[in-house]
N, CA, C and O atoms as a Tinker XYZ file with bonds, in Angstrom:
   532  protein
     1  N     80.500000   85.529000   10.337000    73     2
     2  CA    81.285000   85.700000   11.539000    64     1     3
     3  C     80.354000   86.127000   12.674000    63     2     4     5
     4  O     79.495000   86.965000   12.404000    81     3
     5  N     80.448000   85.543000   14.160000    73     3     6
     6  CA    79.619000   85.776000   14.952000    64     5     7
     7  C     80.473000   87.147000   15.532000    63     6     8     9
     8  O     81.572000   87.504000   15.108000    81     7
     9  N     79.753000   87.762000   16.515000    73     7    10
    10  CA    80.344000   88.855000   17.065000    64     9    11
    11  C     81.135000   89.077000   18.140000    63    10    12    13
    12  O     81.541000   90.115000   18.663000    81    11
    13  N     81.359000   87.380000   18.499000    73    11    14
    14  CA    82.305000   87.020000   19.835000    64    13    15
    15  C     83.854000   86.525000   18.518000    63    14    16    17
    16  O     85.043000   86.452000   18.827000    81    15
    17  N     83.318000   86.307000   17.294000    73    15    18
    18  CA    84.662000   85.781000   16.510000    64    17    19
    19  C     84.992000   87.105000   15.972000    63    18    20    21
    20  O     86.140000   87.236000   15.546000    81    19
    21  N     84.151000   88.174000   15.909000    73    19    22
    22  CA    84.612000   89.844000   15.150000    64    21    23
    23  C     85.260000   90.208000   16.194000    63    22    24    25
    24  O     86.436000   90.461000   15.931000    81    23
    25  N     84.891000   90.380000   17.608000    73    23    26
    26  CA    85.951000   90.806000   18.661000    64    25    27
    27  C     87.408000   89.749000   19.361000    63    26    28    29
    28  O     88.178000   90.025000   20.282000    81    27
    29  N     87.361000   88.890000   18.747000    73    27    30
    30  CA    88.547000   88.270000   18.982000    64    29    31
    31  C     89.474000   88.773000   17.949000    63    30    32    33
    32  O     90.608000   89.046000   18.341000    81    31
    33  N     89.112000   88.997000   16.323000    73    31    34
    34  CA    89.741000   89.421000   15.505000    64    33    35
    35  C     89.788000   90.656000   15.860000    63    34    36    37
    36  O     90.977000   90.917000   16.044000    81    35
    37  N     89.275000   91.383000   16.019000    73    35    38
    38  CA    89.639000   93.010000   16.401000    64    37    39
    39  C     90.646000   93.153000   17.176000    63    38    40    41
    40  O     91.351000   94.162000   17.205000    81    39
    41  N     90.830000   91.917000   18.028000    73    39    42
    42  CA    91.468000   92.070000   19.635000    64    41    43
    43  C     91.008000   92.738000   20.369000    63    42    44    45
    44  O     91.714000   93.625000   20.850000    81    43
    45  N     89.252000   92.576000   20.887000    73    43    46
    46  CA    88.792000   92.955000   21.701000    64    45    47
    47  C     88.252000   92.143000   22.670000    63    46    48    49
    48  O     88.490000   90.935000   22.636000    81    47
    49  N     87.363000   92.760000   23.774000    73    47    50
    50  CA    86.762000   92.022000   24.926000    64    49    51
    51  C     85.161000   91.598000   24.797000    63    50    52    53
    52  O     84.247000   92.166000   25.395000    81    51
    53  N     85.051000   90.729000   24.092000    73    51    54
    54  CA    83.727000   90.615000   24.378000    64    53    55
    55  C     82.661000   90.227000   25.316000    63    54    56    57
    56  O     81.525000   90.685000   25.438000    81    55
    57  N     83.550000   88.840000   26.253000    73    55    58
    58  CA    82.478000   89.026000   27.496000    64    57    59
    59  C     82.137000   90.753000   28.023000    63    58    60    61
    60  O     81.055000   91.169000   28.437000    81    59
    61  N     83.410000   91.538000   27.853000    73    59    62
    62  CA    83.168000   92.893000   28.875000    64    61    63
    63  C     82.425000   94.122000   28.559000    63    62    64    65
    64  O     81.979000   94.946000   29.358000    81    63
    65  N     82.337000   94.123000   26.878000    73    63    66
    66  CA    81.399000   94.840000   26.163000    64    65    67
    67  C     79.781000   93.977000   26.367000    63    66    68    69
    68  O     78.778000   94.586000   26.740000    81    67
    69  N     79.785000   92.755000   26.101000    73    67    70
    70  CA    77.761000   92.639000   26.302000    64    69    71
    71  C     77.947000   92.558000   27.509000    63    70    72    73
    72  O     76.738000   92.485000   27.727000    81    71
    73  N     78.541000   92.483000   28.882000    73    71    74
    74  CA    78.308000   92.535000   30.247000    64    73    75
    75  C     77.873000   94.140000   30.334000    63    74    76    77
    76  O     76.932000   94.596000   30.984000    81    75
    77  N     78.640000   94.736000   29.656000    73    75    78
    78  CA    78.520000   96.419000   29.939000    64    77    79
    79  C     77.394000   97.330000   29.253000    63    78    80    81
    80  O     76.625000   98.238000   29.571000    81    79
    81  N     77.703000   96.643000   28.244000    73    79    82
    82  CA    76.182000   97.336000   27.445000    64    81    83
    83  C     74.458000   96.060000   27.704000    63    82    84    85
    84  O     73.308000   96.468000   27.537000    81    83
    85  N     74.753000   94.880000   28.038000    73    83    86
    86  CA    73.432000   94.410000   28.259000    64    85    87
    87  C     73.051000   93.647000   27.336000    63    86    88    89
    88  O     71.863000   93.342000   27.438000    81    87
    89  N     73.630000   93.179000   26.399000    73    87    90
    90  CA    73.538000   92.196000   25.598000    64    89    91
    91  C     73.918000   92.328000   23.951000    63    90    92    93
    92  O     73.755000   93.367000   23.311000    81    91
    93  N     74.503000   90.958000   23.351000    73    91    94
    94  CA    74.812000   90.993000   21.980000    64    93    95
    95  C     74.151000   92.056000   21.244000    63    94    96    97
    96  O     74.769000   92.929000   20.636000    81    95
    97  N     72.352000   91.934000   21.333000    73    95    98
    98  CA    71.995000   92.698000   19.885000    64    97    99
    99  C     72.325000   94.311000   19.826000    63    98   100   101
   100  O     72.523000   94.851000   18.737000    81    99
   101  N     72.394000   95.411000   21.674000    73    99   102
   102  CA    73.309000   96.624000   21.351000    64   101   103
   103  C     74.098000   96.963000   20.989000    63   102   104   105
   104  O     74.325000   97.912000   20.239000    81   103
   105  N     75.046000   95.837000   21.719000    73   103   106
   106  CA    76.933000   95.607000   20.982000    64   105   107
   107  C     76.332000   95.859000   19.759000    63   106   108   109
   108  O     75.955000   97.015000   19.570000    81   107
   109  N     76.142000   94.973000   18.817000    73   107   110
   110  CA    76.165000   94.742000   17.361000    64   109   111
   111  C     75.559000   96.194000   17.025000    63   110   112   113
   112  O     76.039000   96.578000   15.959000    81   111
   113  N     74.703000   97.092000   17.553000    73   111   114
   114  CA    74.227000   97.973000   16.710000    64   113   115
   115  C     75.433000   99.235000   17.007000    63   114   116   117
   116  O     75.581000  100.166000   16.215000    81   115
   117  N     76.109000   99.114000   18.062000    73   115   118
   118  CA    76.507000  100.119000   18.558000    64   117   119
   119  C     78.506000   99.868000   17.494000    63   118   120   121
   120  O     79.276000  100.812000   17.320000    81   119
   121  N     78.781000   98.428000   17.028000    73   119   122
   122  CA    79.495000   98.359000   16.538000    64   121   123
   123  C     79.728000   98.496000   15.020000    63   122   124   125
   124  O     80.688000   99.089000   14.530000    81   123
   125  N     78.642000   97.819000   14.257000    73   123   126
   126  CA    77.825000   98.517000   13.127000    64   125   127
   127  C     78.512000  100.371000   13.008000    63   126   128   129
   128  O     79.307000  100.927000   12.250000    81   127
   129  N     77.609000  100.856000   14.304000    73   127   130
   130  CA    77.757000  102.391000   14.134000    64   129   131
   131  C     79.284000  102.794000   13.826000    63   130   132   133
   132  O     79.487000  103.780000   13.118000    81   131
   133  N     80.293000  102.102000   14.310000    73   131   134
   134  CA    81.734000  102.342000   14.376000    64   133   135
   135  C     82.227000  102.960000   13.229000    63   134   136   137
   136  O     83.019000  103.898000   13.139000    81   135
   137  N     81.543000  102.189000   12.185000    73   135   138
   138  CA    82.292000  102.171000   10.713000    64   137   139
   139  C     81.542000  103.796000   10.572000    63   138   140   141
   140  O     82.380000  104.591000   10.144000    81   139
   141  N     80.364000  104.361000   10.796000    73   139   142
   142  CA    80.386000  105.719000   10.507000    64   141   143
   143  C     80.995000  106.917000   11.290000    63   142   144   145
   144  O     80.642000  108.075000   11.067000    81   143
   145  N     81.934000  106.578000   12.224000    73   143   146
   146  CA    82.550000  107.639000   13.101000    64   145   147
   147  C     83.665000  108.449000   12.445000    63   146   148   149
   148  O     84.662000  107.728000   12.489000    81   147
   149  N     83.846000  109.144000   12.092000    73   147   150
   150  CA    84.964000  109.909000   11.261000    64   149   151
   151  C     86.204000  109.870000   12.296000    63   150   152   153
   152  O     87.141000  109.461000   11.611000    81   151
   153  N     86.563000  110.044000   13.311000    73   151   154
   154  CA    87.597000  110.151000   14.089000    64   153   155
   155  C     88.838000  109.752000   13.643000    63   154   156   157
   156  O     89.848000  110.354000   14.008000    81   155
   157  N     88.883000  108.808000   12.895000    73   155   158
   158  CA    90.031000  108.035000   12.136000    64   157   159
   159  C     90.159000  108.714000   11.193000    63   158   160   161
   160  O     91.341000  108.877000   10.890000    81   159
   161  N     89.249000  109.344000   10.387000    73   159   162
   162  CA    89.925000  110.004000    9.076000    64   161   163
   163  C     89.450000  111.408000    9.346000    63   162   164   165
   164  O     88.923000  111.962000    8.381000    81   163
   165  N     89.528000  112.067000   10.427000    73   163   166
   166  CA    90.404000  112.896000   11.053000    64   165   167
   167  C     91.421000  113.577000   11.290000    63   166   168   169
   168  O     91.920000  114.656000   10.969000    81   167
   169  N     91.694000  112.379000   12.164000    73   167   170
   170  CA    92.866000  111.753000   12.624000    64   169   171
   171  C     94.068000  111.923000   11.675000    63   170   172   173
   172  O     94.964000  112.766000   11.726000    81   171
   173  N     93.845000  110.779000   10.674000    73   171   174
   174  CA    94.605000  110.623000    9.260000    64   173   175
   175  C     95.191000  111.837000    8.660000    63   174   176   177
   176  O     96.397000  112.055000    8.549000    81   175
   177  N     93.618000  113.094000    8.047000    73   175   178
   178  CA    93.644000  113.937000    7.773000    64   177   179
   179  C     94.810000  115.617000    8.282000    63   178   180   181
   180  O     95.361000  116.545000    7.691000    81   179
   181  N     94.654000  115.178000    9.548000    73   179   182
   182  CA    94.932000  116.261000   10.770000    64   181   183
   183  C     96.419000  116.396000   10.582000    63   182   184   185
   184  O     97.139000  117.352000   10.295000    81   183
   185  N     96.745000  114.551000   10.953000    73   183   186
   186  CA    98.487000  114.252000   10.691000    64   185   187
   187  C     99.259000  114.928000    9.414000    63   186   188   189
   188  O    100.287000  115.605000    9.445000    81   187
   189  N     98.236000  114.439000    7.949000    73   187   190
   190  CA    98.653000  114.770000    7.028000    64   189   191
   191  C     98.853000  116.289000    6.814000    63   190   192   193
   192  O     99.909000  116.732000    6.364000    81   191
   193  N     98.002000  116.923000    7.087000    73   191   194
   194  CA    98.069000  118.681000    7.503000    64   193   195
   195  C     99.466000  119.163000    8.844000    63   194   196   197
   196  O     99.642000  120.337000    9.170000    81   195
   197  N     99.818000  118.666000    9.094000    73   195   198
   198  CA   100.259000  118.662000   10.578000    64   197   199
   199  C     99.829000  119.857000   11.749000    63   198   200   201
   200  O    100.315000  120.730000   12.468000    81   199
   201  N     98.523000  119.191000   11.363000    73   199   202
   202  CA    97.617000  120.050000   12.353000    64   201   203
   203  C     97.605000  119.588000   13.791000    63   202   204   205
   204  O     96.575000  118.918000   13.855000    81   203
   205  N     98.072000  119.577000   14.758000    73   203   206
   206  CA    98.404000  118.446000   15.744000    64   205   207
   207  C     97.390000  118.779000   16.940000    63   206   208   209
   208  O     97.310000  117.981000   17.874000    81   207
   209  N     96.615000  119.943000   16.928000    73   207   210
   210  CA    95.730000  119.965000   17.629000    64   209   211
   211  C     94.656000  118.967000   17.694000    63   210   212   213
   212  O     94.389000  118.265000   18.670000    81   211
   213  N     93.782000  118.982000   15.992000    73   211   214
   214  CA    92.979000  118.540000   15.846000    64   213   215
   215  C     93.360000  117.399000   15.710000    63   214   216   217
   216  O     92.345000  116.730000   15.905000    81   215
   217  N     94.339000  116.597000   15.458000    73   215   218
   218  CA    95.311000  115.370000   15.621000    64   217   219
   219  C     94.897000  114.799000   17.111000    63   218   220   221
   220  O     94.416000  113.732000   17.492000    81   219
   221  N     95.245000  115.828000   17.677000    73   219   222
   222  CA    95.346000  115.303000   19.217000    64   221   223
   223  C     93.645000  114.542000   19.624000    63   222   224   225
   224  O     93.308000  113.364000   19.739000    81   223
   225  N     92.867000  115.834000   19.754000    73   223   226
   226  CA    91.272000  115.664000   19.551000    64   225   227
   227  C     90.458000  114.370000   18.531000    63   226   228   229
   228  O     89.461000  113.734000   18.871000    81   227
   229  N     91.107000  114.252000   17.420000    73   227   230
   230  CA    90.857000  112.782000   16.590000    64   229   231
   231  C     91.303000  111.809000   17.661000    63   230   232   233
   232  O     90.450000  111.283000   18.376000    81   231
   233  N     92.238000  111.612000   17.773000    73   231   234
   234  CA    92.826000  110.217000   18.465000    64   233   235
   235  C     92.454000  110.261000   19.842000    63   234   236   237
   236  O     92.821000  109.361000   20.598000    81   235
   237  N     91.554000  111.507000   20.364000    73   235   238
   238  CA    91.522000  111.058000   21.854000    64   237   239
   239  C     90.393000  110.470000   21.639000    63   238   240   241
   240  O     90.377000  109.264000   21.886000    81   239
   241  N     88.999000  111.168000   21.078000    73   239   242
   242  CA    87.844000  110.836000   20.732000    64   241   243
   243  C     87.984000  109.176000   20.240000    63   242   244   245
   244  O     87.572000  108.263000   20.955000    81   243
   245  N     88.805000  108.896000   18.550000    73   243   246
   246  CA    88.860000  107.206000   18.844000    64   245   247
   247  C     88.916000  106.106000   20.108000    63   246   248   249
   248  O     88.286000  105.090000   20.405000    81   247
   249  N     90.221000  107.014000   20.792000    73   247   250
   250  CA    90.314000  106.065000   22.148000    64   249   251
   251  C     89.020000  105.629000   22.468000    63   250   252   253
   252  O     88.642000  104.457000   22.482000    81   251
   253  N     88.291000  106.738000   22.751000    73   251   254
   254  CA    87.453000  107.122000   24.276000    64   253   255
   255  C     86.141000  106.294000   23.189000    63   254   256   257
   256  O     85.150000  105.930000   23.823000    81   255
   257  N     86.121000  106.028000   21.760000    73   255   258
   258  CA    85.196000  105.255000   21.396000    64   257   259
   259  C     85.873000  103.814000   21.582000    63   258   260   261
   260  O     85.363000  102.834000   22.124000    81   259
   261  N     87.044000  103.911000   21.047000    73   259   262
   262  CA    87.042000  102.168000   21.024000    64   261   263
   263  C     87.206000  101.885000   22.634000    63   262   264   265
   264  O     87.178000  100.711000   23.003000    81   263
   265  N     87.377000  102.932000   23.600000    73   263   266
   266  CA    87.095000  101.867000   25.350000    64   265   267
   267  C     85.955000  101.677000   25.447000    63   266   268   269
   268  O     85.517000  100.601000   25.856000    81   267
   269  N     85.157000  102.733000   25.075000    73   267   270
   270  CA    83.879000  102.011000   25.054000    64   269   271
   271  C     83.119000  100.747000   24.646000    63   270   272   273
   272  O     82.286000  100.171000   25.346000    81   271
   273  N     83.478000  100.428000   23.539000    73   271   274
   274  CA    83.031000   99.465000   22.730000    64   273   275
   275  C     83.632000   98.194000   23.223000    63   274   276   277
   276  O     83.043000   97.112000   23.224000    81   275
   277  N     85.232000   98.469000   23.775000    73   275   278
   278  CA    85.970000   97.117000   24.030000    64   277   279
   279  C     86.696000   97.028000   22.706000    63   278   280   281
   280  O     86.385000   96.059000   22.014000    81   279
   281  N     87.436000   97.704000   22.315000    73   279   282
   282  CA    88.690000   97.381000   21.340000    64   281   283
   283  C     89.551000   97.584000   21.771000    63   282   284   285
   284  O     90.035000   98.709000   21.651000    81   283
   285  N     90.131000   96.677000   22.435000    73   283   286
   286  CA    91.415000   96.760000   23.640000    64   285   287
   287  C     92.355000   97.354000   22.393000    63   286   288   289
   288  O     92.844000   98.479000   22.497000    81   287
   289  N     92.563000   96.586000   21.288000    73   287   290
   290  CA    93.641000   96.775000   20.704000    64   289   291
   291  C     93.710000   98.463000   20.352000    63   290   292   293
   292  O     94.310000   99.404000   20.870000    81   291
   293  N     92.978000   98.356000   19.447000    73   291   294
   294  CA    93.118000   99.701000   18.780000    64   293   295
   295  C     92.708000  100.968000   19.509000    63   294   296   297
   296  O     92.553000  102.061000   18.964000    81   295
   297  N     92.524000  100.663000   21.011000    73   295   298
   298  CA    92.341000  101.558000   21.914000    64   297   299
   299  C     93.676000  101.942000   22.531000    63   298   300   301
   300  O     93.991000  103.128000   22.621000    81   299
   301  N     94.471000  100.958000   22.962000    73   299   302
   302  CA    95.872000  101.047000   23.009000    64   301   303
   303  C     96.666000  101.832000   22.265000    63   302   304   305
   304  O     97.484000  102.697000   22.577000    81   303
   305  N     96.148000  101.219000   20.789000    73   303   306
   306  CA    97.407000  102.004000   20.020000    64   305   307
   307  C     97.074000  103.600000   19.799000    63   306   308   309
   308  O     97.947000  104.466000   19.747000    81   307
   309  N     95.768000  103.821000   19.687000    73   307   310
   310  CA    95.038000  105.174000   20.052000    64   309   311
   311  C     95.696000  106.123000   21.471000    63   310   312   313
   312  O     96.228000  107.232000   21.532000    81   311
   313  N     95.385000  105.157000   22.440000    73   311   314
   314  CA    95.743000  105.807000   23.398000    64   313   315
   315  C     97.368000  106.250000   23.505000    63   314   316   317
   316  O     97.683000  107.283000   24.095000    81   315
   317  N     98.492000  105.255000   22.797000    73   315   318
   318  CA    99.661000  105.835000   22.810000    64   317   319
   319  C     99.631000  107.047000   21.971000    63   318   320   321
   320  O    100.120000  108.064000   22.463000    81   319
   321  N     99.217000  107.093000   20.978000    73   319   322
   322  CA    99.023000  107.820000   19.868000    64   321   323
   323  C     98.762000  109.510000   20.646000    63   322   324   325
   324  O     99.558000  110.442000   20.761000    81   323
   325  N     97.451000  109.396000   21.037000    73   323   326
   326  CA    97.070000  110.655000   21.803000    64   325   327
   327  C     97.849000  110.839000   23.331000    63   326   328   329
   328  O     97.468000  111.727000   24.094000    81   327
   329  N     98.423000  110.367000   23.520000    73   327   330
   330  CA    99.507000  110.548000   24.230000    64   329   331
   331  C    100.602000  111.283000   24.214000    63   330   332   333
   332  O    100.873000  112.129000   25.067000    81   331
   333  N    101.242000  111.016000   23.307000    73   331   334
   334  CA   102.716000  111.518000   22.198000    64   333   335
   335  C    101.928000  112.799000   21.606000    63   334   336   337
   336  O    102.581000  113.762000   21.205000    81   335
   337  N    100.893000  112.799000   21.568000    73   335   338
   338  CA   100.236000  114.508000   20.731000    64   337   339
   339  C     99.993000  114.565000   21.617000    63   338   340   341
   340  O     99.312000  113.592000   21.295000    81   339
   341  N     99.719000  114.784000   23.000000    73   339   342
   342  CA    99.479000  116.013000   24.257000    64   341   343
   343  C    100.479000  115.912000   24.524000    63   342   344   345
   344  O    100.546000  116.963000   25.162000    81   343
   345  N    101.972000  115.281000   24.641000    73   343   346
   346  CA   102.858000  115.482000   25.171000    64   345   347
   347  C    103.656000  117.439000   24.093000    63   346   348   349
   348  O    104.268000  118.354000   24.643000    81   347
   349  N    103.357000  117.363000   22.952000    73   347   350
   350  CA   104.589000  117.823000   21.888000    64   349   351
   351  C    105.093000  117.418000   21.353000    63   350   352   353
   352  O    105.198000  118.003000   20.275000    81   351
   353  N    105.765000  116.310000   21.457000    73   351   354
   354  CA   106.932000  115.804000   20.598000    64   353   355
   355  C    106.114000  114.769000   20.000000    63   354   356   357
   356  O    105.444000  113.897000   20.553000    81   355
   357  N    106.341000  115.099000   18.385000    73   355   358
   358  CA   105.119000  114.846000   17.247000    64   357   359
   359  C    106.150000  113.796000   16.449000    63   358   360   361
   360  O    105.864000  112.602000   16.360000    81   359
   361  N    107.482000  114.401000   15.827000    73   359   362
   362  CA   108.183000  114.081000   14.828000    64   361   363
   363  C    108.740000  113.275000   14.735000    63   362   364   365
   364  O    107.682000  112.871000   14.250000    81   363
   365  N    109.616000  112.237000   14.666000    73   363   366
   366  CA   108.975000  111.048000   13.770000    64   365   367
   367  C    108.180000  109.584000   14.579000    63   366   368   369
   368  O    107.738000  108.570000   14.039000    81   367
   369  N    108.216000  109.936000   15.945000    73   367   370
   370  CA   107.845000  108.843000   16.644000    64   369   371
   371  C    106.184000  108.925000   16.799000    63   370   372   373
   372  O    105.419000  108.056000   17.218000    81   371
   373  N    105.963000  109.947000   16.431000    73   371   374
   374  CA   103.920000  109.911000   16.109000    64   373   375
   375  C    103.637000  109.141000   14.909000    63   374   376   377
   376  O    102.770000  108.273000   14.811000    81   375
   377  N    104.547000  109.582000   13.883000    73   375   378
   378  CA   104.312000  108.482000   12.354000    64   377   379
   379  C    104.160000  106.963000   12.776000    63   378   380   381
   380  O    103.132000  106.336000   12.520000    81   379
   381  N    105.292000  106.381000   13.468000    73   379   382
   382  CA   104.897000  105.224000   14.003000    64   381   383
   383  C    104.719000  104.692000   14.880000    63   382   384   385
   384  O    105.342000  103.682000   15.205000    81   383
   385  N    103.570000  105.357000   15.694000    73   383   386
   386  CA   102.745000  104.853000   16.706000    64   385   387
   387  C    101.123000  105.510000   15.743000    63   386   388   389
   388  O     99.985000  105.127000   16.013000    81   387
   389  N    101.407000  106.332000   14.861000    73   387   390
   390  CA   100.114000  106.440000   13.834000    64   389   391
   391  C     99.961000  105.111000   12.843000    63   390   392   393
   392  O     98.839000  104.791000   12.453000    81   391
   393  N    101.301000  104.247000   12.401000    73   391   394
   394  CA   100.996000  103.281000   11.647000    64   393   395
   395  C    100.029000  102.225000   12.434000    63   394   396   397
   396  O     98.971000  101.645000   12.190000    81   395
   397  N    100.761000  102.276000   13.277000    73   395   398
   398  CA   100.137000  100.888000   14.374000    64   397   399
   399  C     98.699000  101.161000   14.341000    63   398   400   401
   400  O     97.948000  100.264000   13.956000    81   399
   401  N     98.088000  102.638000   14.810000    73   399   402
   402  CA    96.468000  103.174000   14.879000    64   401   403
   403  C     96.350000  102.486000   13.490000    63   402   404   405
   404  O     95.941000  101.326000   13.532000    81   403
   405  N     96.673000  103.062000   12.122000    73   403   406
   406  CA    96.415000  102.417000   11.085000    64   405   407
   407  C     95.975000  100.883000   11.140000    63   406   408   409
   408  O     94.893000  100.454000   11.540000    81   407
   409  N     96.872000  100.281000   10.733000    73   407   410
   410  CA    96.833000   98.689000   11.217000    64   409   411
   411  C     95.589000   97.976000   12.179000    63   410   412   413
   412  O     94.955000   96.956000   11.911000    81   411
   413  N     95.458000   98.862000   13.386000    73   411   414
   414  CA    94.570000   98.106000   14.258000    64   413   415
   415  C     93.377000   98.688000   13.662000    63   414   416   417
   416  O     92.577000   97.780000   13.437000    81   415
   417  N     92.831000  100.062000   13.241000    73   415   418
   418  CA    91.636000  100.387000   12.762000    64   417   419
   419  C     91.570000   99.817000   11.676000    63   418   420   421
   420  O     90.392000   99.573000   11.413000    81   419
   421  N     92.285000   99.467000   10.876000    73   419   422
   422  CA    91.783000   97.924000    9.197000    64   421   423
   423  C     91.582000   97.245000    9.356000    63   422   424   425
   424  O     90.802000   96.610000    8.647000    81   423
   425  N     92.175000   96.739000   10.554000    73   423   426
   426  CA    92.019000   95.198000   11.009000    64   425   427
   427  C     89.924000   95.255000   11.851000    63   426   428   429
   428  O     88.925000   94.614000   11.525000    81   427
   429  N     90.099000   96.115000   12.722000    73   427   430
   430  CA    88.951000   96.290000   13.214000    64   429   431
   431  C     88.232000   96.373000   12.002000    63   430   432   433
   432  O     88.026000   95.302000   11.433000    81   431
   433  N     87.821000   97.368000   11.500000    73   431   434
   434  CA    86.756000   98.047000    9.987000    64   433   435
   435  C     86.851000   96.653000    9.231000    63   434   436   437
   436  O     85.626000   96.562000    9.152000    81   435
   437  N     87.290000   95.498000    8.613000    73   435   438
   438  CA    87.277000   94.369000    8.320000    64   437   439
   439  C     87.215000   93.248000    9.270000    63   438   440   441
   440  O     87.381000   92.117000    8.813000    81   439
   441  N     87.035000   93.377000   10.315000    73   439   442
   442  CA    86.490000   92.671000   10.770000    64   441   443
   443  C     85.078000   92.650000   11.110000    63   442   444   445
   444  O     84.428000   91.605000   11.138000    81   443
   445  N     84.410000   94.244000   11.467000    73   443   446
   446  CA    83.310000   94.863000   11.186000    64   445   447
   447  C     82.625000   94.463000   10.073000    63   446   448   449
   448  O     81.401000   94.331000   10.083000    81   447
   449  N     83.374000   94.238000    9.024000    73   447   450
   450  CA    82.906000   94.286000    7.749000    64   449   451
   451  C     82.206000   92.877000    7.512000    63   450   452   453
   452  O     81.072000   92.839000    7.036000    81   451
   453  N     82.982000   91.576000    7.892000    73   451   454
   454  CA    83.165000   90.543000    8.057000    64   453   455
   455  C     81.688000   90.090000    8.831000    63   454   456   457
   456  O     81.114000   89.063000    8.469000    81   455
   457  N     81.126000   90.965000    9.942000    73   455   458
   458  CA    80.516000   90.444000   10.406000    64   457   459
   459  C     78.986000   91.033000    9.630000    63   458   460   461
   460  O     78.063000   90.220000    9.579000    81   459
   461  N     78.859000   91.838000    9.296000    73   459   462
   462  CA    77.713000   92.601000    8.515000    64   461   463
   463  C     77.626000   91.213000    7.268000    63   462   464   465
   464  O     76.640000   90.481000    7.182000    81   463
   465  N     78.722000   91.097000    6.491000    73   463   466
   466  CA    78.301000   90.480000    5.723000    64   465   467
   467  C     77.960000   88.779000    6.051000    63   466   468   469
   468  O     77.254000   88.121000    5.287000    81   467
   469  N     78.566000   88.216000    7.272000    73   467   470
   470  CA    77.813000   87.437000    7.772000    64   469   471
   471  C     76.065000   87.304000    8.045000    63   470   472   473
   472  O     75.091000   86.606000    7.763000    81   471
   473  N     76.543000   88.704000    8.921000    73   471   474
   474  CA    74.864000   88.702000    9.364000    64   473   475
   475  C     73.499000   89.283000    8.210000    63   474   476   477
   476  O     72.345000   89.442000    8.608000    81   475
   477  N     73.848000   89.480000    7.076000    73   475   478
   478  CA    73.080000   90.019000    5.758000    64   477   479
   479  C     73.070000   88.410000    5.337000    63   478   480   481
   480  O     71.932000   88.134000    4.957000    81   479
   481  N     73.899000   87.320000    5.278000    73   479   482
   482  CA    73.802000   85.960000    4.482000    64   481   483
   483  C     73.132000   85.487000    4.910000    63   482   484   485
   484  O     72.540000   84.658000    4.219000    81   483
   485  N     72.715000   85.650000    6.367000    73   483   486
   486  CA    71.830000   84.882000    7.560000    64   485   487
   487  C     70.704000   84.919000    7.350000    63   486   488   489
   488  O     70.008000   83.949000    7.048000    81   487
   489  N     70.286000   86.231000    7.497000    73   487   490
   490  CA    68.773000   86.684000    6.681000    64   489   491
   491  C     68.663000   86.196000    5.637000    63   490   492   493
   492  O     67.889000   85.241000    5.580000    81   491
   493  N     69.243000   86.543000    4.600000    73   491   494
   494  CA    69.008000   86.273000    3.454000    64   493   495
   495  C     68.794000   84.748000    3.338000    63   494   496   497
   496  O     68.004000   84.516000    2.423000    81   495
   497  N     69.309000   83.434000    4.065000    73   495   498
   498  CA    69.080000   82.240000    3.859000    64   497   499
   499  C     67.732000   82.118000    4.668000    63   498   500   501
   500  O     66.874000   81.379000    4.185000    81   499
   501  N     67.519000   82.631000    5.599000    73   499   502
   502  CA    66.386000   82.645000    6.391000    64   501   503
   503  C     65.154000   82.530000    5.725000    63   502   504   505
   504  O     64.339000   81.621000    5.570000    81   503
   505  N     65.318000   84.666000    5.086000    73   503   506
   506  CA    64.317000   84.551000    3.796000    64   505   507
   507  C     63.966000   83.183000    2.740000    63   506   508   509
   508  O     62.831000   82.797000    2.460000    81   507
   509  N     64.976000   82.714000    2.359000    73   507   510
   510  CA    65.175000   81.516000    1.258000    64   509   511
   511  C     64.345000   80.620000    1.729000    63   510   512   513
   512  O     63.436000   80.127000    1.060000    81   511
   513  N     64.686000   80.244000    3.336000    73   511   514
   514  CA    64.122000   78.983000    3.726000    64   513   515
   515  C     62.595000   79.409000    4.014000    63   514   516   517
   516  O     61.616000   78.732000    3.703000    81   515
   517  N     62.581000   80.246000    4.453000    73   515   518
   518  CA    60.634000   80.609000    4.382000    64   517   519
   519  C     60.078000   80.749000    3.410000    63   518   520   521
   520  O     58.852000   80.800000    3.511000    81   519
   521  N     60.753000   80.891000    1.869000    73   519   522
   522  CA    59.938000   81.063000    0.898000    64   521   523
   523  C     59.529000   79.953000    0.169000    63   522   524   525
   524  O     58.700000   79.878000   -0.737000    81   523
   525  N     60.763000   78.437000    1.093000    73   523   526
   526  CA    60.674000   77.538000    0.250000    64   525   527
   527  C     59.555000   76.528000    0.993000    63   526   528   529
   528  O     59.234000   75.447000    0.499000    81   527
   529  N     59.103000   76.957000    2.043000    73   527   530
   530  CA    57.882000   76.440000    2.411000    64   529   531
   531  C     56.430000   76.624000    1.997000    63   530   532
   532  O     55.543000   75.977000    2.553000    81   531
């Protein structure tokens, strides 16, 4: 998967992320990095505790990563998310605007995933073809 077909699946912007960061190969390192950000299982964690502070602080931090990056989607559903936790009113309408965060961060993290293992086959045929010379 190229990294203009990982951000269409994510439902993100990719002309607006390499315009902003300066080209494909940062994107890719800086998206790579995504999958080690804890914020999501946090997040997850925080809800399950109904700790709603640190709830709040998980999901703002995701936002404020996925605008960066250009994950329109799961920045959205983030941003409603941390929304509804600075407002107070947590109970039952945070559960599902937390599924949706769910949903769009799997979908993202596999699509992430998708593209690593693209770009590991690449090399690896690369390697192949130089060794077979």
């Amino acid at each position: 998967m190229t990294l203009k077909e990982c951000y269409t699946a994510l439902g993100g912007d990719y002309e607006g992320v390499v315009a902003r960061l300066g080209g494909e190969g940062l994107v890719k390192r800086f998206v790579r990095k995504f999958l080690l950000d804890e914020s999501y299982s946090l997040l997850r964690q925080s809800l399950e505790e109904e700790n709603y502070k640190d709830a709040f602080r998980a999901a703002h931090t995701l936002k404020g990563v996925c605008q960066s990056l250009h994950f329109t989607r799961l920045c959205e559903s983030s941003e409603s998310l941390c929304d509804m936790l600075r407002t107070g009113c947590w109970r039952p309408k945070v559960d599902s605007l937390f599924l949706k965060v769910d949903e769009d961060y799997k979908q993202a993290v596999q699509a992430i995933q998708l593209l690593d293992i693209n770009s590991a086959q690449a090399v690896s045929d690369m390697d192949s073809r130089r060794s077979a010379r």
